[in-house]
N, C-alpha and C positions, 0 to 999 in steps of 0.2 A: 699585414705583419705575419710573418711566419709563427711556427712553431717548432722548440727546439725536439733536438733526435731524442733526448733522455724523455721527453713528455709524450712522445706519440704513445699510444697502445698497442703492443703486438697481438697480433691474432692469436699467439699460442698463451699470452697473458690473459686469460680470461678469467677470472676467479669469479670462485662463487657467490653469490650475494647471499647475507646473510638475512635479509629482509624484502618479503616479497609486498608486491601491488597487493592491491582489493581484489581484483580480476585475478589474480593468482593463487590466491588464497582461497578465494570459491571454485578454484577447479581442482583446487588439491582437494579442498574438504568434500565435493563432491565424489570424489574418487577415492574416499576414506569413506563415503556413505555417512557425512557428520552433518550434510548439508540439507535443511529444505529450504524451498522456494519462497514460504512464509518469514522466514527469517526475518529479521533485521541488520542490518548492514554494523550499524552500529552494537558494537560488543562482542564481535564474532570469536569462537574460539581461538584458540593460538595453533598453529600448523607451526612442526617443527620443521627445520630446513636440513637435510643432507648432505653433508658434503662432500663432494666425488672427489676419489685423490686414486690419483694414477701412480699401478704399482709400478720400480723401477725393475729392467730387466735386467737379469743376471747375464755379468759376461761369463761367457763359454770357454773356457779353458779349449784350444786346441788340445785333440788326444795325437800322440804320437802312434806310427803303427807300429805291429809286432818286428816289421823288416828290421827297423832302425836298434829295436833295444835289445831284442831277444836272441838274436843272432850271434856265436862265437866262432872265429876263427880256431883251425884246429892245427 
């Protein structure tokens, strides 16, 4: 059975997850220096998630040159 076109996932649809793995989580809190090895798995601090949001870029007005506007016939 197929799948329809509104359900596939595009590659540039990726959002970000607002909940990570176990395995995710101990490499965040290791790289925040919140982690030891002794720990417990169960009860682990909460690691906050970021969300990456791509700025939009500004259109650029073409400039006109000086030929065009500065110029008066005499």
């Amino acid at each position: 059975m197929t799948m329809d076109r509104s359900l596939k996932v595009q590659a540039g649809a990726i959002k970000s997850r607002n909940v990570l793995t176990r395995a995710e989580r101990i490499t965040r809190l290791k790289e925040l220096d919140r982690w030891d090895d002794e720990m417990s798995v169960v009860g682990m601090p909460k690691v906050r998630v970021l969300k990456v949001s791509l700025k939009k870029k500004k259109k650029v007005k073409k400039e006109e040159t000086d030929d065009k506007k500065g110029k008066k016939k005499k």
